[in-house]
py3Dmol code that shows the C-alpha trace and the ligand (Angstrom):
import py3Dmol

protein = """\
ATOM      1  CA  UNK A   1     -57.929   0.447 -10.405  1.00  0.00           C
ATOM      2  CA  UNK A   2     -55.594   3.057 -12.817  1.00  0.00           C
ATOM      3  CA  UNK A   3     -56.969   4.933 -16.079  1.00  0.00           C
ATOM      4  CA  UNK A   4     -58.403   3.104 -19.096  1.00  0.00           C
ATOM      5  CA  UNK A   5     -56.342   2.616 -22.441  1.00  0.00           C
ATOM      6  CA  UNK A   6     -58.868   3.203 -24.994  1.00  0.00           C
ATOM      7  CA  UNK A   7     -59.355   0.032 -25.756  1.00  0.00           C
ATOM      8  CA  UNK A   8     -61.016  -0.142 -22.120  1.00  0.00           C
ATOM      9  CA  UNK A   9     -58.373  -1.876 -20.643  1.00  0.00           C
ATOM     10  CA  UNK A  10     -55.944  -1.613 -17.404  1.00  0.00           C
ATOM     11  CA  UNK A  11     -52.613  -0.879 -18.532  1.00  0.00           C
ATOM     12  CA  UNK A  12     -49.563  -2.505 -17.216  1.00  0.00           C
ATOM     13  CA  UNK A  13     -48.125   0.158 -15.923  1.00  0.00           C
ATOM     14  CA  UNK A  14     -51.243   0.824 -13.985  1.00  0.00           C
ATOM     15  CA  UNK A  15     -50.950  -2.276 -12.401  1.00  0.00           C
ATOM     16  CA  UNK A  16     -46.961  -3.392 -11.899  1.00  0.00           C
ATOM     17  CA  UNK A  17     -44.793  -2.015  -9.793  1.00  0.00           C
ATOM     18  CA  UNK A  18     -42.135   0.199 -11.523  1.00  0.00           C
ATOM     19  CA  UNK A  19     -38.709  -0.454 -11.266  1.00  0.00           C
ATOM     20  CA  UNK A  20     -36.536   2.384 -11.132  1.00  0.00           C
ATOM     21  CA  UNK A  21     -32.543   2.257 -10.831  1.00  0.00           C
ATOM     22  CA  UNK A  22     -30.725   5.589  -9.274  1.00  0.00           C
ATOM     23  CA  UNK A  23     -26.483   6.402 -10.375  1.00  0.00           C
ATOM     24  CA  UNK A  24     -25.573   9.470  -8.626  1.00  0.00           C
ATOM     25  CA  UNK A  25     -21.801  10.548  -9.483  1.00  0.00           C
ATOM     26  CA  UNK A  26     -19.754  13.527 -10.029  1.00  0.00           C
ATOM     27  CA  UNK A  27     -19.666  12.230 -13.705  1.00  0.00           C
ATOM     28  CA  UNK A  28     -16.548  14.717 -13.983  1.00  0.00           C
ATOM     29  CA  UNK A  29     -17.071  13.223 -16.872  1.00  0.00           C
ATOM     30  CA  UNK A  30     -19.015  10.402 -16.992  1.00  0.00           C
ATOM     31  CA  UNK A  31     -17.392   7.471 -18.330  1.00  0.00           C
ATOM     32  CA  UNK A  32     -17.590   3.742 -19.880  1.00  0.00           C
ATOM     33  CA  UNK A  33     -17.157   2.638 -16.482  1.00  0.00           C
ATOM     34  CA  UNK A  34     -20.742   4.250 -15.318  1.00  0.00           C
ATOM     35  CA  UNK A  35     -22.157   3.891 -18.581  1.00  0.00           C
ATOM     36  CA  UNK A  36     -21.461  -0.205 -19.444  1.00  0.00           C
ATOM     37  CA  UNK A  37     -22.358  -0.663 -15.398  1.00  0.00           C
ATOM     38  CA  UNK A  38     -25.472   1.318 -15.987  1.00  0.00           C
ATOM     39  CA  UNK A  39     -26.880  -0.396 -18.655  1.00  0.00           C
ATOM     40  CA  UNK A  40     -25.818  -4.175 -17.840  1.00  0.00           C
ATOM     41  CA  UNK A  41     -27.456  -3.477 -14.580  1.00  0.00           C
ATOM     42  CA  UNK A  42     -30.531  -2.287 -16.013  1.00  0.00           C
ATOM     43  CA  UNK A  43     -30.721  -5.003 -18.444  1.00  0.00           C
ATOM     44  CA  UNK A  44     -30.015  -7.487 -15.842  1.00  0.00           C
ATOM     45  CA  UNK A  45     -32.200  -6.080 -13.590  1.00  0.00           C
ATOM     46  CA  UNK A  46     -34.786  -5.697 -15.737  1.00  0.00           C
ATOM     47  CA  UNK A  47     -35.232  -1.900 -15.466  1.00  0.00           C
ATOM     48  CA  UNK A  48     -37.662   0.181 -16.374  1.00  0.00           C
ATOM     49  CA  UNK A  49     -35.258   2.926 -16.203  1.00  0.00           C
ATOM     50  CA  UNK A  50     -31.936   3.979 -14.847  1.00  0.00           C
ATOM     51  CA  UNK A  51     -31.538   7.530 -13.548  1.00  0.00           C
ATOM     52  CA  UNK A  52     -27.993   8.861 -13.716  1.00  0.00           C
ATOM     53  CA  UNK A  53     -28.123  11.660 -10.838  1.00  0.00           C
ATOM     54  CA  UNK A  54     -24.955  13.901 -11.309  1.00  0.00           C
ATOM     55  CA  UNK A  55     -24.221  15.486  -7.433  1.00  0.00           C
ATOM     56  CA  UNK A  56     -24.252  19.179  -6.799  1.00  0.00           C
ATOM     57  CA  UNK A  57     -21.909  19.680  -4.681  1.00  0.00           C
ATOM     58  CA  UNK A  58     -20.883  16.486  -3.433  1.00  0.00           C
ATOM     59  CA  UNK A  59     -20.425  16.565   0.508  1.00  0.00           C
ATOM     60  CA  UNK A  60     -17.589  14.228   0.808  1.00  0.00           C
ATOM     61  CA  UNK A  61     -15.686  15.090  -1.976  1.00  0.00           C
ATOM     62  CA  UNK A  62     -13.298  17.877  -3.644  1.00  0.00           C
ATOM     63  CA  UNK A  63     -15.254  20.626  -6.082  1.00  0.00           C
ATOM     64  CA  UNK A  64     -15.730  19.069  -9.349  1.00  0.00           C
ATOM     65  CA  UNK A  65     -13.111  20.829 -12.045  1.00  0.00           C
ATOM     66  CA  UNK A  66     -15.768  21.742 -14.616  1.00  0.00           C
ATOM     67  CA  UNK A  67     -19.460  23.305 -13.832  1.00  0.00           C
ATOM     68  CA  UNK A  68     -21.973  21.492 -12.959  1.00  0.00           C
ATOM     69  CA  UNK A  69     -23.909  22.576 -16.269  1.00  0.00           C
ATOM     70  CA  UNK A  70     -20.924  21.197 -18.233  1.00  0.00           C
ATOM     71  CA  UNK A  71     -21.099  17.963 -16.532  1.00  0.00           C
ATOM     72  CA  UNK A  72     -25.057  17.014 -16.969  1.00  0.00           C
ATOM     73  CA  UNK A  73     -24.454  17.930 -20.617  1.00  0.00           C
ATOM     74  CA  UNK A  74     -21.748  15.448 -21.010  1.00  0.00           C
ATOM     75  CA  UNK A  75     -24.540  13.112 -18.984  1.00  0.00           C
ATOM     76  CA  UNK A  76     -26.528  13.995 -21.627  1.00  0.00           C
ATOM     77  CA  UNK A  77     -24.665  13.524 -24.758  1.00  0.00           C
ATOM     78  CA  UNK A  78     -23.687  10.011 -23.639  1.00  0.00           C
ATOM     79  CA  UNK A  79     -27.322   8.663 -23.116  1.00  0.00           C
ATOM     80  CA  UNK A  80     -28.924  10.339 -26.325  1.00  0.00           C
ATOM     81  CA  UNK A  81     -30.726   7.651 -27.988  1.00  0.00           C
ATOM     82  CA  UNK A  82     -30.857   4.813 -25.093  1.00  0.00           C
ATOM     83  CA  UNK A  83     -33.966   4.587 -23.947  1.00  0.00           C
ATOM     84  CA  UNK A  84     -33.664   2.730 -20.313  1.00  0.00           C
ATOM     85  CA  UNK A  85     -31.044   5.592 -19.265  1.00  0.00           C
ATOM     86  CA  UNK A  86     -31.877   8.717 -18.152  1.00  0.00           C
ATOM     87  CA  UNK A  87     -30.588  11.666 -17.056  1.00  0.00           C
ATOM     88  CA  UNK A  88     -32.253  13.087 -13.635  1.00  0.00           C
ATOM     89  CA  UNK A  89     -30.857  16.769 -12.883  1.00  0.00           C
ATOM     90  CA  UNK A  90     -32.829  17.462  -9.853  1.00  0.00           C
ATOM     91  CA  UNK A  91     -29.416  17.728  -7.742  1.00  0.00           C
ATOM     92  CA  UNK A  92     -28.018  20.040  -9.803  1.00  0.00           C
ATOM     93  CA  UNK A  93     -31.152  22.327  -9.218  1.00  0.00           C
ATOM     94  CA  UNK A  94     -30.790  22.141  -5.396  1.00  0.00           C
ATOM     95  CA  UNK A  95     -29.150  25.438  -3.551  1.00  0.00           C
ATOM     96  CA  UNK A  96     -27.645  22.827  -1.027  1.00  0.00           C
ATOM     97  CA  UNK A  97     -25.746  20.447  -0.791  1.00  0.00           C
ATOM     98  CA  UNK A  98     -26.738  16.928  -2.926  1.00  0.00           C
ATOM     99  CA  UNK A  99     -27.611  14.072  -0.092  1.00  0.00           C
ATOM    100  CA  UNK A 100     -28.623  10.909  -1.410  1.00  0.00           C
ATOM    101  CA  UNK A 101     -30.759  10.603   1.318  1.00  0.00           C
ATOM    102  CA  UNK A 102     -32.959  13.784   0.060  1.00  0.00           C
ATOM    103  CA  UNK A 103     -32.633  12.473  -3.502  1.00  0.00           C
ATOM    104  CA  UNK A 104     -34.192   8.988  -2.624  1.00  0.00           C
ATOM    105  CA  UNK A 105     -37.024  11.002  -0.375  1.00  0.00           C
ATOM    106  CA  UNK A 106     -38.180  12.947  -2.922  1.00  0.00           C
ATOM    107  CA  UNK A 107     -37.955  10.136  -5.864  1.00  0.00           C
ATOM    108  CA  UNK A 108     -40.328   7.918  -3.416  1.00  0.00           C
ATOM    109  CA  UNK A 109     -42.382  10.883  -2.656  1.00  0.00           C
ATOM    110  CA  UNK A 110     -43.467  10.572  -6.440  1.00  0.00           C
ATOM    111  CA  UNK A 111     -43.682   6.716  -6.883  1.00  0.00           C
ATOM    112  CA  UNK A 112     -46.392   4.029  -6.336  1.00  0.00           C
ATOM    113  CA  UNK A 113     -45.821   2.677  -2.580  1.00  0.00           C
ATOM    114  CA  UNK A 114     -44.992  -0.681  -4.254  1.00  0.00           C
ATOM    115  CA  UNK A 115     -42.527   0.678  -6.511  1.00  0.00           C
ATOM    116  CA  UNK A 116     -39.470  -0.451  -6.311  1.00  0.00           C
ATOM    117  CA  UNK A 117     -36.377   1.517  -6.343  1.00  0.00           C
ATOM    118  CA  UNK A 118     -32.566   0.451  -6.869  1.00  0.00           C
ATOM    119  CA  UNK A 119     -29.680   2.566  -5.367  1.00  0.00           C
ATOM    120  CA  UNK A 120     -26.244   1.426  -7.678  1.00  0.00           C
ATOM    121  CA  UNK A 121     -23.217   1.846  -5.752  1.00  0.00           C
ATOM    122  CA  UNK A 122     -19.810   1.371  -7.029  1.00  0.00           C
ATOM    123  CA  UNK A 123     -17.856  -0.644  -4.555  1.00  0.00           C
ATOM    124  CA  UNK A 124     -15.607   2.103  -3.554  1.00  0.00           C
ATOM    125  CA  UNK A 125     -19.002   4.421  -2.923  1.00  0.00           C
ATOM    126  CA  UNK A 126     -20.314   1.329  -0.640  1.00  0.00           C
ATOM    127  CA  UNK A 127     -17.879   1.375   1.035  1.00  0.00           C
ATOM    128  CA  UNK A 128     -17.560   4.813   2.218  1.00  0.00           C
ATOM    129  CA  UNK A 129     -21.552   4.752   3.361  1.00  0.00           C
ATOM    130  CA  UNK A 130     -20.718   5.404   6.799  1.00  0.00           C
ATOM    131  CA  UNK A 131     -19.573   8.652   6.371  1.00  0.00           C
ATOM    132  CA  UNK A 132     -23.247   9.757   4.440  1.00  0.00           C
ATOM    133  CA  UNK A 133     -25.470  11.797   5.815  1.00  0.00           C
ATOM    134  CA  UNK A 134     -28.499  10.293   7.171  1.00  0.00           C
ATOM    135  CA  UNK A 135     -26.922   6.490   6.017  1.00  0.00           C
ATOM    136  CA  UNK A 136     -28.666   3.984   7.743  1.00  0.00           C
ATOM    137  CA  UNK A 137     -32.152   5.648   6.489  1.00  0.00           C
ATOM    138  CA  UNK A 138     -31.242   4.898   2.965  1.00  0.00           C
ATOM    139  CA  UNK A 139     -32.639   1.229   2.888  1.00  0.00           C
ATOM    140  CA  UNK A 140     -36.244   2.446   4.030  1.00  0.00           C
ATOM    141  CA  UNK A 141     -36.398   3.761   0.653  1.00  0.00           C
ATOM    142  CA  UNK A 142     -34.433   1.572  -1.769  1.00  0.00           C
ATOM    143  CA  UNK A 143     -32.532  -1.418  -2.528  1.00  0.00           C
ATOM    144  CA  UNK A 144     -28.309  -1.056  -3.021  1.00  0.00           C
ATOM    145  CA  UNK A 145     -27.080  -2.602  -5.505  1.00  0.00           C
ATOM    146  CA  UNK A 146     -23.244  -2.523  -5.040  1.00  0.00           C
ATOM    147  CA  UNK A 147     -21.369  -2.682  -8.230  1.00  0.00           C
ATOM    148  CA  UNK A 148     -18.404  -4.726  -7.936  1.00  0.00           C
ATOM    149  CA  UNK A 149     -15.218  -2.438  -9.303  1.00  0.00           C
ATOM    150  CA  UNK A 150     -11.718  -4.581 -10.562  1.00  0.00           C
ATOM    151  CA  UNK A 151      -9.758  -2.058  -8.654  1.00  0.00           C
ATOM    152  CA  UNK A 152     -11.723  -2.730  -5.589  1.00  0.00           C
ATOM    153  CA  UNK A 153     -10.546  -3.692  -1.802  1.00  0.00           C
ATOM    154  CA  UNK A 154     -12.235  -7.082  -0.658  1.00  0.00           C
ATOM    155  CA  UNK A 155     -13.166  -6.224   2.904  1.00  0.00           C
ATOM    156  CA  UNK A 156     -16.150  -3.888   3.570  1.00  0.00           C
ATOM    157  CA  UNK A 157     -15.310  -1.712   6.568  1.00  0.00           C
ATOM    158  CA  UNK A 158     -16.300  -3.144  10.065  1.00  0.00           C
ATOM    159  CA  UNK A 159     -19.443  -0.655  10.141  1.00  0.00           C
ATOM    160  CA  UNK A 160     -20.756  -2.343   7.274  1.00  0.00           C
ATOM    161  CA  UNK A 161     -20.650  -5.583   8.586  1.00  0.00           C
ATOM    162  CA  UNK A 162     -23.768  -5.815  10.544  1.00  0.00           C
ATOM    163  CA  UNK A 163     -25.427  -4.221   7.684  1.00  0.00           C
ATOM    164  CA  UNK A 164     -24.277  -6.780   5.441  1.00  0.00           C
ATOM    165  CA  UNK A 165     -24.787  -9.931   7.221  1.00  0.00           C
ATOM    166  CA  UNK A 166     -28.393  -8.594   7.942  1.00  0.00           C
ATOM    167  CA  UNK A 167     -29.713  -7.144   4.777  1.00  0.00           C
ATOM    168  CA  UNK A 168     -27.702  -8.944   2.189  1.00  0.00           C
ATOM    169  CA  UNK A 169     -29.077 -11.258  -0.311  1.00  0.00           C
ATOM    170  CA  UNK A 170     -26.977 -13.462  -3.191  1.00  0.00           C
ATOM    171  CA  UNK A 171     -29.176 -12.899  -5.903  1.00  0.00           C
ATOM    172  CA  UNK A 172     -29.929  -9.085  -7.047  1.00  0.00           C
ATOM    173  CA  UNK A 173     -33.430 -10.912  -9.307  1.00  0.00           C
ATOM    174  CA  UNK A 174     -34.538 -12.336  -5.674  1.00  0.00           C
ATOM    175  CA  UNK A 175     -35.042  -8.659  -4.047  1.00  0.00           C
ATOM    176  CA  UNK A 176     -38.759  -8.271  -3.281  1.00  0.00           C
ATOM    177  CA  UNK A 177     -40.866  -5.113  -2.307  1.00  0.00           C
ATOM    178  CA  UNK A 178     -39.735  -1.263  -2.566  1.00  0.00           C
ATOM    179  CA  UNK A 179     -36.756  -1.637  -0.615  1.00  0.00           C
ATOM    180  CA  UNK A 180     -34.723  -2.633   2.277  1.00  0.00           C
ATOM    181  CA  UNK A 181     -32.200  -4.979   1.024  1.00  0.00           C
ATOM    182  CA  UNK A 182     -28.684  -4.873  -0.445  1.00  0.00           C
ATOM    183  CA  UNK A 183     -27.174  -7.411  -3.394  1.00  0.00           C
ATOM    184  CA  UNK A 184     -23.837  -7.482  -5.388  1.00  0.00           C
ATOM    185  CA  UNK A 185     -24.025  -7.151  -9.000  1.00  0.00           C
ATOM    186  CA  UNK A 186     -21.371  -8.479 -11.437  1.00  0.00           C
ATOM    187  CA  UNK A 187     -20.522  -6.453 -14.263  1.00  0.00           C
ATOM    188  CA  UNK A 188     -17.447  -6.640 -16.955  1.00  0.00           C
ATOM    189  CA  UNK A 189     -14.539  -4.986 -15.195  1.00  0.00           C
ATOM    190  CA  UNK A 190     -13.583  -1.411 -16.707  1.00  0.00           C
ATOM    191  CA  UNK A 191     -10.975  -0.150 -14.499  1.00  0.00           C
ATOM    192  CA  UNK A 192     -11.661   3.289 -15.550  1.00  0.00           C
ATOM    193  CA  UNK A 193     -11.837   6.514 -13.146  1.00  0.00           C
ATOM    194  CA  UNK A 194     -13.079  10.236 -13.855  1.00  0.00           C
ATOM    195  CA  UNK A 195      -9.531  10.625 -12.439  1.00  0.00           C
ATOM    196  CA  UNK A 196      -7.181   8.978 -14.624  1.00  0.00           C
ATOM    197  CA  UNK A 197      -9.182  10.800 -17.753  1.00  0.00           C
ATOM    198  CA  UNK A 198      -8.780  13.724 -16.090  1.00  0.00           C
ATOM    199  CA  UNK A 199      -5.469  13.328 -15.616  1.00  0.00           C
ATOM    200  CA  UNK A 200      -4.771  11.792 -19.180  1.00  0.00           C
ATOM    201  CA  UNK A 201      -6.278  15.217 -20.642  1.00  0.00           C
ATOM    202  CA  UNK A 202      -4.534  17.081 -18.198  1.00  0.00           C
ATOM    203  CA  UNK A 203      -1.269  15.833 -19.725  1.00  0.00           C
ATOM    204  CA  UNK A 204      -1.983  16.173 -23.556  1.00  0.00           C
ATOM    205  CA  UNK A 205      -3.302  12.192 -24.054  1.00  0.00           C
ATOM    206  CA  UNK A 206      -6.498  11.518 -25.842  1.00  0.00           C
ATOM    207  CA  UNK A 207      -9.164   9.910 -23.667  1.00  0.00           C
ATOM    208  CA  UNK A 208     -10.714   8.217 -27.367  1.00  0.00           C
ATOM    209  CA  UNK A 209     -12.438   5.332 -26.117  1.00  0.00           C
ATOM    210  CA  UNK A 210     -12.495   6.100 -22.538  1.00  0.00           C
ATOM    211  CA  UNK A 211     -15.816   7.769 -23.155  1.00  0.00           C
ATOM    212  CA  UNK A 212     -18.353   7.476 -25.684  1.00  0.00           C
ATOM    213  CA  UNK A 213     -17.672   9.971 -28.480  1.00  0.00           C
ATOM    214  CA  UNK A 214     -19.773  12.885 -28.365  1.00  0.00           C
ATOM    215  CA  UNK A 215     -18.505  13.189 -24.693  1.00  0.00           C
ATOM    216  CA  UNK A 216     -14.811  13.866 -25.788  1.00  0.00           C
ATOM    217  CA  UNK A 217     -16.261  15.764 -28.780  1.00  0.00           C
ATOM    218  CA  UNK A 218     -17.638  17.953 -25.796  1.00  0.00           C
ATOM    219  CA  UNK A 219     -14.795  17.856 -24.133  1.00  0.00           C
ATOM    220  CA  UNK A 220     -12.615  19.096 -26.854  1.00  0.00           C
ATOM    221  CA  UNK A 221     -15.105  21.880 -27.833  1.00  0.00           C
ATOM    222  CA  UNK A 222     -15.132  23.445 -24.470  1.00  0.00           C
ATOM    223  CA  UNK A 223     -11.353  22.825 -23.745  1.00  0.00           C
ATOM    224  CA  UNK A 224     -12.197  20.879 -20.512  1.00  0.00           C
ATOM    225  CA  UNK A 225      -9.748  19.508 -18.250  1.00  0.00           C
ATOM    226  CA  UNK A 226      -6.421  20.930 -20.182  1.00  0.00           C
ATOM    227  CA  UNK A 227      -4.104  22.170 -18.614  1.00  0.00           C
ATOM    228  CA  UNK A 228      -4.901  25.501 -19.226  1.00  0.00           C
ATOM    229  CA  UNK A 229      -8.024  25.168 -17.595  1.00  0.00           C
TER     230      UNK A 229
END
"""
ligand_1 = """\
31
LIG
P -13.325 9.969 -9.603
O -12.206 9.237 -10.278
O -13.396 11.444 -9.887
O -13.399 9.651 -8.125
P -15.266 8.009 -10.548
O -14.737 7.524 -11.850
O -15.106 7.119 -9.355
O -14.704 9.451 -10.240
P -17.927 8.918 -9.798
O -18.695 9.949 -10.535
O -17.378 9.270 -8.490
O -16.763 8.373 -10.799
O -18.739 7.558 -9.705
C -20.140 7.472 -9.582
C -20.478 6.047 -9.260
O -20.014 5.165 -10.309
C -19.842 5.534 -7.968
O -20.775 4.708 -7.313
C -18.653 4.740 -8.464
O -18.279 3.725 -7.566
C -19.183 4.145 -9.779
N -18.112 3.883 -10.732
C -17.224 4.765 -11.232
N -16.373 4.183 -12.092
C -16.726 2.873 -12.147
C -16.203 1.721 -12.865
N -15.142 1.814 -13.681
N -16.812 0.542 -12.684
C -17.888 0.449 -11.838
N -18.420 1.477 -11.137
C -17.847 2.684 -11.282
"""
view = py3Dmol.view(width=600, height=400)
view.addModel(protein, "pdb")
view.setStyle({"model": 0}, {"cartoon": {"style": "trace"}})
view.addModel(ligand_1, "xyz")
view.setStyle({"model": 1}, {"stick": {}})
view.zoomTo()
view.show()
């Protein structure tokens, strides 16, 4: 039985499981792309909130151009004000290197046994799995949701298979208990990348649109991503 509200009675949230979505990313910078997906998902899914997670230092990928301080404030500017998204820095505040596997430990290390927690993969990030650290654990402590991406391949790779056929289920409302299961979520197609804005401020072009505004409004304050930089 959880606390009392004062007016003597059990509070919901005392009494339903929570359900918590998880975006890591390099968000160098974060985009429409994560930020539309983010929020359709967790409208869709019914959220009770979505925690952007920008990495570290990612293990699989190149070193982010800007700091990592820069990037969770550009997080930060583009979920002001929306209450379901959330920015979740603990990465960022880890002197190794950002695992989603240690992320997901430590997130169900603090939740309700029954919670239930949502791991949203792009495609492309689904599809590299195999090569994470500590993969096939990541399903003892979440659900994947893979987001599908318009610039996506349409085969998984052949050690996903098995995975798939096992664990998969058609509809993302039907997955039941913490985790342990993976579904495909539609969302509208942005075929935008962290790369092509980098590489559209790298040349000169304006990136207006691309992200929400006080993102390029950081952006062009700090001089990010010129070519200068
Ligand atoms: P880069 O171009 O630098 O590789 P990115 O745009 O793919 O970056 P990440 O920070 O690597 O962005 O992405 C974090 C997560 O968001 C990944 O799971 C990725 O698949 C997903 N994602 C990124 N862009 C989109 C998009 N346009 N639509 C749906 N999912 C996306």
């Amino acid at each position: 039985m959880g606390d009392l509200s004062p007016a003597g009675n059990v509070r919901a949230s005392d009494v339903l499981p929570r359900r918590i979505g998880v975006l890591g990313g390099t968000f160098d910078p974060v985009h429409i792309g994560h930020l539309r997906g983010a929020l359709e998902v967790a409208e869709m899914m019914a959220l009770d909130e979505l925690r952007l997670t920008p990495n570290a230092r990612p293990p699989h990928r190149d070193t982010p151009q800007v700091s990592a301080l820069d990037r969770l404030a550009m997080v930060e500017c583009a979920v002001a004000g929306v209450a379901t998204l959330v920015v979740d820095p603990r990465e960022l505040q880890r002197d190794k290197p950002s695992y989603t596997i240690d992320t997901l430990e430590l997130m169900r290390a603090e939740l309700a046994a029954d919670d239930q927690l949502f791991l949203l993969l792009g495609w492309d990030a689904f599809c590299g799995l195999p090569m994470w650290h500590r993969w096939e654990e990541l399903l003892q402590h979440c659900h994947i949701l893979v987001l599908q991406r318009p610039d996506a391949d349409s085969e998984p790779p052949d050690a996903l298979r098995n995975l798939l056929a096992a664990r998969s289920v058609s509809d993302p409302l039907a997955l039941k208990g913490p985790g342990g299961q993976i579904a495909f979520v539609w969302q509208t197609p942005l075929a935008v990348s962290a790369t092509q804005i980098r590489q559209l401020l790298a040349s000169g072009k304006s990136v207006r649109y691309l992200v929400p505004d006080a993102v390029l409004a950081y952006i062009d304050a700090h001089g990010l991503y010129r070519a200068s930089n």
